[in-house]
C-alpha positions as CSV (number, residue, x, y, z in Angstrom):
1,X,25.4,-20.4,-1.1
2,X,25.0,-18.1,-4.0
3,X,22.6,-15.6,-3.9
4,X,20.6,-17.3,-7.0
5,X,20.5,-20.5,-5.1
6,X,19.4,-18.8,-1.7
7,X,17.1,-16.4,-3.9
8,X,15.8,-20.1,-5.6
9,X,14.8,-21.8,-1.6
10,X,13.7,-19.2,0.1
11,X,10.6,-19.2,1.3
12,X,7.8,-16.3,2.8
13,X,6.7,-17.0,6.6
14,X,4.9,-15.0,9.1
15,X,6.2,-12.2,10.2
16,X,3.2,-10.9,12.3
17,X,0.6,-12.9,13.6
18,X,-2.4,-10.4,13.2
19,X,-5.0,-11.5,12.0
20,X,-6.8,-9.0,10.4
21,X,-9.9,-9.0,8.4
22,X,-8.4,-6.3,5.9
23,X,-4.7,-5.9,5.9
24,X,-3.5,-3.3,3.4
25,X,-1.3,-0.1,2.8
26,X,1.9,-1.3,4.5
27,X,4.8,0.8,4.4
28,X,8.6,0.2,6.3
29,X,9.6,3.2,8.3
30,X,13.5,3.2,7.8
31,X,14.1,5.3,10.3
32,X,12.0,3.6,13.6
33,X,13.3,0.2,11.5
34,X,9.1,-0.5,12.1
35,X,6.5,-1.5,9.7
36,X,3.1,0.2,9.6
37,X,0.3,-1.0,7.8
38,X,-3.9,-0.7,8.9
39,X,-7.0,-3.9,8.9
40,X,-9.1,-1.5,7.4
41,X,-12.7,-3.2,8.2
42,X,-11.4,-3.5,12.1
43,X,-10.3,0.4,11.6
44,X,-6.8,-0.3,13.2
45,X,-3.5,0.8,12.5
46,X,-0.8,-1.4,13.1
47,X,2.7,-1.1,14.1
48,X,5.5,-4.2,14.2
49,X,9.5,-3.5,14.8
50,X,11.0,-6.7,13.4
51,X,13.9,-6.3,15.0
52,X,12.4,-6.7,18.7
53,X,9.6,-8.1,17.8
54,X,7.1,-5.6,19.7
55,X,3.9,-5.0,18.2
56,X,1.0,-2.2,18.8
57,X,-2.4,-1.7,17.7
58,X,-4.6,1.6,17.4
59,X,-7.9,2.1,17.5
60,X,-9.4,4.4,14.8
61,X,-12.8,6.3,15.1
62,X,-13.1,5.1,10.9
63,X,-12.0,3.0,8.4
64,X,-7.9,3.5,7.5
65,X,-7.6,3.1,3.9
66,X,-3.7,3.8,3.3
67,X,-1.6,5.8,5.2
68,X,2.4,7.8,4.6
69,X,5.2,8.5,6.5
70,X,5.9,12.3,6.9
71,X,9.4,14.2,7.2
72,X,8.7,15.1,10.6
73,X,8.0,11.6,12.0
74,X,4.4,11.9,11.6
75,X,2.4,9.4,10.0
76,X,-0.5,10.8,7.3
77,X,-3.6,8.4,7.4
78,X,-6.4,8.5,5.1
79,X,-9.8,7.6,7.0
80,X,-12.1,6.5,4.9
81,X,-13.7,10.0,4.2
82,X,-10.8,12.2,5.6
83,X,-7.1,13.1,5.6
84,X,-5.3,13.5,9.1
85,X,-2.0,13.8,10.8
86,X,-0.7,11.9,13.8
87,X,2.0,11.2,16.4
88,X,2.4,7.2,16.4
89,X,4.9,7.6,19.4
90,X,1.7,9.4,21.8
91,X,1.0,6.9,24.5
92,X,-2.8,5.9,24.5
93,X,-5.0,6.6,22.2
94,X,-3.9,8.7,19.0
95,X,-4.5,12.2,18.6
96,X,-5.7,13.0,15.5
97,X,-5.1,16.1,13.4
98,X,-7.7,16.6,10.3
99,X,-6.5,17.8,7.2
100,X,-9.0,17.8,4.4
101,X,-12.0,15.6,3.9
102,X,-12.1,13.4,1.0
103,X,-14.8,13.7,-1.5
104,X,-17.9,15.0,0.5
105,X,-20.1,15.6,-2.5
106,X,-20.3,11.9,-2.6
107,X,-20.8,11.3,0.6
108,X,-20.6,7.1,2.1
109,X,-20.6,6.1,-1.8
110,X,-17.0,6.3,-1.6
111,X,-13.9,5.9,0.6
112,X,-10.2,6.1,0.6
113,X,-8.9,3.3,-0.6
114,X,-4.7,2.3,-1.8
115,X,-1.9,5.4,-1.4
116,X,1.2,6.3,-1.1
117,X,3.7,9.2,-1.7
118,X,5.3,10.0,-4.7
119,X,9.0,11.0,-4.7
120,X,8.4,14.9,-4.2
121,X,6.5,14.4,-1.0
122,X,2.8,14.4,-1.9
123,X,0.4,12.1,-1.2
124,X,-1.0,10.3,-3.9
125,X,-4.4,8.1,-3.1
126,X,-7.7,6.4,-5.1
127,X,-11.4,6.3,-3.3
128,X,-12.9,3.1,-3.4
129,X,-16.9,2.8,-4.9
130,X,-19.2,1.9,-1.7
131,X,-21.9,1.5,-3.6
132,X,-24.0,-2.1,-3.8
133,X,-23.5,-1.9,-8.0
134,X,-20.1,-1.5,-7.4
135,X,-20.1,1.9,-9.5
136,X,-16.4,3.1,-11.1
137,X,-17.1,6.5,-9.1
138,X,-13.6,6.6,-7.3
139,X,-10.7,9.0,-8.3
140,X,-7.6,9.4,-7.7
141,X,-6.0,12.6,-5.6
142,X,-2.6,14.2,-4.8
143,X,-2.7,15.5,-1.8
144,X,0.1,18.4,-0.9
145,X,1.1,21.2,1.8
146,X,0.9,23.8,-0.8
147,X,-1.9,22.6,-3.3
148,X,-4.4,20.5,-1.1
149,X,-6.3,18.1,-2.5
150,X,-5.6,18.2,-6.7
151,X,-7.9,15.1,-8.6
152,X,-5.4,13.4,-10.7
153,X,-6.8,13.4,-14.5
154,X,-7.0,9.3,-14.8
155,X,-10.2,7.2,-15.5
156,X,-12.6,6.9,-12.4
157,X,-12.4,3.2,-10.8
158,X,-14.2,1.2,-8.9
159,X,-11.5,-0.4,-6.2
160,X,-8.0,1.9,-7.4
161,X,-4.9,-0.1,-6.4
162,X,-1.1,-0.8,-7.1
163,X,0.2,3.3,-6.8
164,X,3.6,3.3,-6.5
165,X,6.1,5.3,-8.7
166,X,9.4,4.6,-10.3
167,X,12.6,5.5,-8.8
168,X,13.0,9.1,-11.0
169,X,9.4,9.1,-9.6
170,X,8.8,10.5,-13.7
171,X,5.9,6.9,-14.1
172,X,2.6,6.4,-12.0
173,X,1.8,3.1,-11.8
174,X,-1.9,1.9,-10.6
175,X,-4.4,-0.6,-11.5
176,X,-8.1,-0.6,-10.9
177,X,-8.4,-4.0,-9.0
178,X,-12.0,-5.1,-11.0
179,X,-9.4,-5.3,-14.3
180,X,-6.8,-7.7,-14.6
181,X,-4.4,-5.4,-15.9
182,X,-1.8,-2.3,-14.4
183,X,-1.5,0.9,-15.7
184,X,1.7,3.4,-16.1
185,X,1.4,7.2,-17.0
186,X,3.6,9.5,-17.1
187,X,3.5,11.8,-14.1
188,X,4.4,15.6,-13.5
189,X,4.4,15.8,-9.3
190,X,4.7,20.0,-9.4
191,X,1.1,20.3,-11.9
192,X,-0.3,17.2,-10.8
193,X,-0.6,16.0,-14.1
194,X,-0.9,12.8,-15.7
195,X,-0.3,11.9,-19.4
196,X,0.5,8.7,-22.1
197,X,-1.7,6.7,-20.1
198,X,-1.1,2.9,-21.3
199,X,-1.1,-0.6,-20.0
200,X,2.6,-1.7,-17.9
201,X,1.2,-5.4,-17.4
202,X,-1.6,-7.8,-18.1
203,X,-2.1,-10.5,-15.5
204,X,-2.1,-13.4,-17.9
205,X,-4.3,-15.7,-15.6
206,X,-7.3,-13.0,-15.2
207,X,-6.0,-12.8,-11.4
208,X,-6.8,-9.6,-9.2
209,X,-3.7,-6.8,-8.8
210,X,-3.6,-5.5,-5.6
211,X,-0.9,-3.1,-3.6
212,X,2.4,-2.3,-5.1
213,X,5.8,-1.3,-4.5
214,X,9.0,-0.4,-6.8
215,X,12.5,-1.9,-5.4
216,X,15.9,-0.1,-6.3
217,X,16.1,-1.8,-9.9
218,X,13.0,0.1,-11.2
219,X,10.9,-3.5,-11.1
220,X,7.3,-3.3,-9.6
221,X,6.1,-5.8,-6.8
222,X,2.6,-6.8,-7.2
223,X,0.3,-8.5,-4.6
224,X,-2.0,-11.0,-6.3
225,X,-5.5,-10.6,-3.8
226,X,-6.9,-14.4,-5.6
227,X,-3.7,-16.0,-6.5
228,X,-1.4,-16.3,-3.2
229,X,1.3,-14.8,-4.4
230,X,3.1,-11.6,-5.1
231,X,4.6,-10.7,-9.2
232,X,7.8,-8.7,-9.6
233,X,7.4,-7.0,-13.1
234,X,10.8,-5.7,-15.1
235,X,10.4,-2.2,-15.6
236,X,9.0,-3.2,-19.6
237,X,6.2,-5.2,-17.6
238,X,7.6,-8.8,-18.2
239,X,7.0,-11.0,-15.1
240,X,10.3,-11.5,-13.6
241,X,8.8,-14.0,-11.0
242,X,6.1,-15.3,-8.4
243,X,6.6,-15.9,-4.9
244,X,4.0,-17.5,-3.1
245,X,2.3,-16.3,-0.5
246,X,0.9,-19.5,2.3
247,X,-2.3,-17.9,3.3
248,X,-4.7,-15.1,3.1
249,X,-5.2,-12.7,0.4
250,X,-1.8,-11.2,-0.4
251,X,-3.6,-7.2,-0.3
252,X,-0.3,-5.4,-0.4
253,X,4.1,-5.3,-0.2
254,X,7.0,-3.1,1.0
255,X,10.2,-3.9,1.0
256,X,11.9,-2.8,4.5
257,X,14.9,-4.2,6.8
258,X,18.0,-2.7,8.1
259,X,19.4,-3.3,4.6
260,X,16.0,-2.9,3.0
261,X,16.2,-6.7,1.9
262,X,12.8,-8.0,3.3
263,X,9.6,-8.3,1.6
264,X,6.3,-7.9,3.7
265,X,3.3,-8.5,2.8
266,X,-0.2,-7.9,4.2
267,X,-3.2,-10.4,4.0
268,X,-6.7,-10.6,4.8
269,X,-8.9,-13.0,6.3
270,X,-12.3,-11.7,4.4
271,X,-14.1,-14.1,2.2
272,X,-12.1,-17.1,3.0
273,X,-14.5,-19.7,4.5
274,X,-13.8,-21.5,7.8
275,X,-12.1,-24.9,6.3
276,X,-9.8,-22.3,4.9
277,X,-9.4,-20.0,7.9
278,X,-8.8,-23.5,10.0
279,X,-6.2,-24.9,7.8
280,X,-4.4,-21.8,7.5
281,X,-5.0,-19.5,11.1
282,X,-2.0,-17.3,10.2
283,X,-4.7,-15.8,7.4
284,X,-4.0,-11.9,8.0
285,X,-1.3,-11.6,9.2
286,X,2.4,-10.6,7.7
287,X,4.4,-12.4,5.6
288,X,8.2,-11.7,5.3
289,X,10.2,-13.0,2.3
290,X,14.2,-12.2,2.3
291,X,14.9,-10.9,-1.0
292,X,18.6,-12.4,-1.7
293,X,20.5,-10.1,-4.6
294,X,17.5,-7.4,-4.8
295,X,17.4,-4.1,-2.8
296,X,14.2,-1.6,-1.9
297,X,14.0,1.7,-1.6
298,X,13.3,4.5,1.6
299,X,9.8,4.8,1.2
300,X,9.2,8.4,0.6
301,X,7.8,11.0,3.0
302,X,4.8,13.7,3.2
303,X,6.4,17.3,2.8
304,X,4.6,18.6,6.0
305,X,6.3,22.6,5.4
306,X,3.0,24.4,5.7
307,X,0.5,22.7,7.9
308,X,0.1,22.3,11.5
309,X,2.6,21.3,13.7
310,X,3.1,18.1,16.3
């Protein structure tokens, strides 16, 4: 079979049977071959190795809006009002380092929300608006070693979503998930700086952009929350295609596998009434699609040079 016609039959199943009320921010570990990914509203971190099918869940004292891998085997994991370092490996329960906090001055109004590291080693994240009016108070941060926290110079957003960065890692993509629309700037890692600010890709049928990734080609991977399905976007913004997603809110994608030739995707459980949640009990957990002709990427690392060690 050619890899069109495999590419043209395949079809997404679960992966991981989790459940969970929020899943979001997963990433593939390339070197454990292991996914990690949290249910923020259960505050758990997850941990799944496809290739032996063993599965692990943390407890976390908060709510774990995105989380990185770091060079040292760490993981990075923003709580929802803090940045700290762990040891997934510990036995028990984990031991958490704290970093930096997030936002203070605006104390439970806001929370960390979608991240991930751009391809120099920082960590790049958006804070979410707590508040019951749904405010646009949250900003986006880089997070480094040698700077700290730096605020990123884009437009405050009520749910920030969809950061992921091209292969050169020279474009910041990101949406704000209340506008049916993602954004690309151009982005200097060294000054934290953002410029040329436009739109990459409207969402023609008004749905909700959620978590993204970039595979090998430069194309983006978009998880559609209200529309079961996750877009690939050519690197012009064109939609390249729709693969649909059986059930949940697709919340966020990696691509992972030995040959990096998977695509997982996270789902959540919340607002879907119980006919729904009946019909379709695999609501949360992990969806795997095999990606036939298309490669990922190593999902980059946190530079951790400069702050405490294990």
């Amino acid at each position: 079979m050619s890899a069109a016609s495999a590419a043209a039959t395949a079809r997404a199943t679960l992966a991981v049977d989790s459940r969970c009320t929020l899943g979001e921010g997963i990433v593939w570990d390339d070197r454990r071959q292991a996914l990690f990914w949290t249910d923020i509203l259960s505050q758990a971190l997850w941990a799944h190795l496809p290739r032996s099918g063993a599965t692990r869940r943390w407890r976390l004292p908060d709510r774990l809006g995105c989380l990185a891998l770091c060079d040292d085997g760490r993981l990075l994991l923003a709580l929802a009002k803090g940045l700290h370092l762990t040891m997934p490996d510990a036995t028990g329960e984990l031991i958490l380092q704290p970093l930096a906090g997030i936002e203070p001055e605006l104390g439970s109004d806001t929370r960390s929300n979608d991240g991930r590291c751009d391809r120099a080693g920082n960590f790049v994240f958006g804070t979410k608006s707590e508040r019951a009016d749904g405010a646009p108070i949250g900003g986006f941060h880089q997070f480094s070693a040698r700077h700290g926290l730096r605020r990123l110079s884009l437009p405050s957003a009520a749910i920030p979503n969809s950061i992921c960065f091209s292969p050169d890692g020279g474009t910041l993509y990101y949406c704000d998930s209340i506008h049916p629309r993602i954004y690309r700037c151009d982005y200097d890692a060294d000054e934290a700086r953002v410029s040329n600010l436009r739109v990459f890709a409207e969402i023609a049928d008004g749905g909700t952009p959620d978590g993204s990734t970039v595979d090998a080609e430069g194309f983006v991977w978009n998880a559609r929350w209200d529309r079961a399905c996750v877009s690939r976007h050519a690197p012009d913004g064109r939609l390249d295609r729709d693969i649909p997603i059986p059930a949940g809110h697709p919340s966020c994608c990696a691509i992972g596998g030995a040959a990096f030739d998977t695509l997982y995707v996270t789902t959540a459980r919340i607002d879907l009434d119980d006919d729904t949640l009946a019909a379709t009990p695999e609501a949360g957990g992990v969806h795997a699609f095999p990606l036939h002709g298309i490669a990922g990427l190593p999902e980059p690392r946190f530079a951790t040079t400069g702050l405490p060690s294990p």
